[in-house]
C-alpha positions as CSV (number, residue, x, y, z in Angstrom):
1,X,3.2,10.9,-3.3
2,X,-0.4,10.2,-4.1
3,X,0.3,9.6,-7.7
4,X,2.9,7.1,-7.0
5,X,0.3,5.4,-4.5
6,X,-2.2,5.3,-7.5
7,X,-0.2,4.4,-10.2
8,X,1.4,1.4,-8.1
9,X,5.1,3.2,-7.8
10,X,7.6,1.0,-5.9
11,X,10.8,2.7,-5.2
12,X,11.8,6.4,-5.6
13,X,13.4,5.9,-8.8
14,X,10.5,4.4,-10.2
15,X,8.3,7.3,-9.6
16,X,11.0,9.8,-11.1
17,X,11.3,7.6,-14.0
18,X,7.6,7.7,-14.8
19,X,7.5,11.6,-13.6
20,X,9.9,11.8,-16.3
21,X,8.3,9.5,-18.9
22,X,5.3,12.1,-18.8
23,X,7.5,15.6,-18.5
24,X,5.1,17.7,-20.7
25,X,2.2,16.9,-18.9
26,X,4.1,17.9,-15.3
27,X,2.9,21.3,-15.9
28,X,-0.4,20.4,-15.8
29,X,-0.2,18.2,-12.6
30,X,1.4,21.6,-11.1
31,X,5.2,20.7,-11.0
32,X,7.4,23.7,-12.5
33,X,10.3,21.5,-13.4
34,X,11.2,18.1,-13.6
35,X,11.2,16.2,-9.8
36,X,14.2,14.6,-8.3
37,X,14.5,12.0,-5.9
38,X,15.7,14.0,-3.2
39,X,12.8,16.3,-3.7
40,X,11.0,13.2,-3.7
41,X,12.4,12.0,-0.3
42,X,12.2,15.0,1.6
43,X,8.6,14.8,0.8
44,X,8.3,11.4,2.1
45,X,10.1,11.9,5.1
46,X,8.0,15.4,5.7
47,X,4.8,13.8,5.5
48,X,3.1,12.4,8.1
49,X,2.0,8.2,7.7
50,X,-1.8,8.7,8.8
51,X,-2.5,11.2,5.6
52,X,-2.0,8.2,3.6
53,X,-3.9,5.9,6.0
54,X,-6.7,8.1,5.9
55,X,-6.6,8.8,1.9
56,X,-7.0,4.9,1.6
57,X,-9.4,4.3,4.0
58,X,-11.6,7.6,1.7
59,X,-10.6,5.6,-1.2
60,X,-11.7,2.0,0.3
61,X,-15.6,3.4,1.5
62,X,-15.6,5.0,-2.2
63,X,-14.9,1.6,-3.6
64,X,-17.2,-0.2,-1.0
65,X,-20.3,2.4,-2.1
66,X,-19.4,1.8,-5.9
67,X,-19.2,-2.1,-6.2
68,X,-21.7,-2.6,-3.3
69,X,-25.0,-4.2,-5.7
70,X,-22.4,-5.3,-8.2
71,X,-23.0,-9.2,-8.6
72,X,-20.5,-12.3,-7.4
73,X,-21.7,-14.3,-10.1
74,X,-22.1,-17.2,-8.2
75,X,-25.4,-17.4,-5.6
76,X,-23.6,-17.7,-1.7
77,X,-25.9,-17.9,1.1
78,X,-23.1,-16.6,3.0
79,X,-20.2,-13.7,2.8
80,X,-16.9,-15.0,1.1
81,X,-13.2,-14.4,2.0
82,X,-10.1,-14.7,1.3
83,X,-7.6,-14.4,3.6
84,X,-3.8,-13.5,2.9
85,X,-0.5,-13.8,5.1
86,X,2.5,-11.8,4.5
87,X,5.7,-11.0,5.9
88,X,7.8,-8.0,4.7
89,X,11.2,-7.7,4.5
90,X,13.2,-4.9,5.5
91,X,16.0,-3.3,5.8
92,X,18.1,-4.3,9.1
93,X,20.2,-0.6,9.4
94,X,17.0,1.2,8.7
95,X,14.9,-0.6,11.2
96,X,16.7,-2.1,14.0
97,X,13.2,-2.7,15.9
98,X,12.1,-5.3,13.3
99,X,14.6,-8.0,14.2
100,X,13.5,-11.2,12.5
101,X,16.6,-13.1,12.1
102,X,20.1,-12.3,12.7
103,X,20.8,-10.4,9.7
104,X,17.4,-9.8,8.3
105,X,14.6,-7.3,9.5
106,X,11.1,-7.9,8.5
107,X,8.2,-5.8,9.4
108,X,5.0,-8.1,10.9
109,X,3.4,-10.3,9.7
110,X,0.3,-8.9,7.4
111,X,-3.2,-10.6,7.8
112,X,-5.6,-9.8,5.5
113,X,-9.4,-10.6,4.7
114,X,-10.6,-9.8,1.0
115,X,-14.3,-9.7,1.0
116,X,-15.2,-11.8,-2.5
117,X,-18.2,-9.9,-3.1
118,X,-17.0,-6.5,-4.0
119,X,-13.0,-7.4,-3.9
120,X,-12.4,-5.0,-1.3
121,X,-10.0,-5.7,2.0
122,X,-12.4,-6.5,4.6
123,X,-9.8,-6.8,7.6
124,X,-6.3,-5.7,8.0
125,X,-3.6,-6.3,10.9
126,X,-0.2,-6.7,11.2
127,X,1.9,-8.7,14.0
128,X,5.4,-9.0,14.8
129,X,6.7,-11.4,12.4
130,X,8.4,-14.0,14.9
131,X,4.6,-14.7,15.7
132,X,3.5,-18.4,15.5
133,X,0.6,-19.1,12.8
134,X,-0.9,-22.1,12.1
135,X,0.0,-22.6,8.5
């Protein structure tokens, strides 16, 4: 699951289908045989959420330690952000606790904070979607 975090994998069948696109090299990335999507599921629904919260987290203060003296371009005598709002959808059977309109679940709403000297996400939260924000 942490190759289809790195390699920007969307959906179950998209991570088989590139598993599948690279089959002779599976050996080498210590698979046996070619991985189905159930495999791929149980292994999803065995892990727990906080081991990829924490891998990101490892892989954010890597980043930050990287790109930390690398230059904006542009002389600020203050830090720059950019801040991002999203809302996402979900599935109303699978998540009957994220209610957002009659027929359609959404998860909260998603702040975030993108510090513009070293691109990296400075500030994270989520809300419950039905949440007034001042546009």
């Amino acid at each position: 699951m942490a190759f289809a975090q790195l390699t920007y994998r969307e959906s179950l069948r998209d991570i088989e289908t590139c598993l599948d696109a690279v089959g002779g090299k599976l050996y080498h990335m210590g698979f046996r045989t070619s991985v189905a999507r159930s495999t791929l599921a149980d292994a999803n629904e065995s892990r727990d959420w906080r081991i990829y919260a924490d891998f990101a987290q490892t892989l954010i203060a890597t980043a930050r330690q990287l790109y930390a003296r690398d230059a904006l371009g542009v002389d600020l005598d203050e830090s720059l952000y950019a801040l991002d709002s999203t809302t996402i959808d979900l599935c109303l059977a699978l998540f009957p606790w994220a209610r957002f309109r009659r027929r359609k679940a959404a998860v909260n709403r998603r702040n975030a904070a993108i510090k513009f000297d070293n691109f990296l996400l400075a500030f994270c939260h989520a809300l419950k979607d039905s949440t007034f924000q001042v546009p």
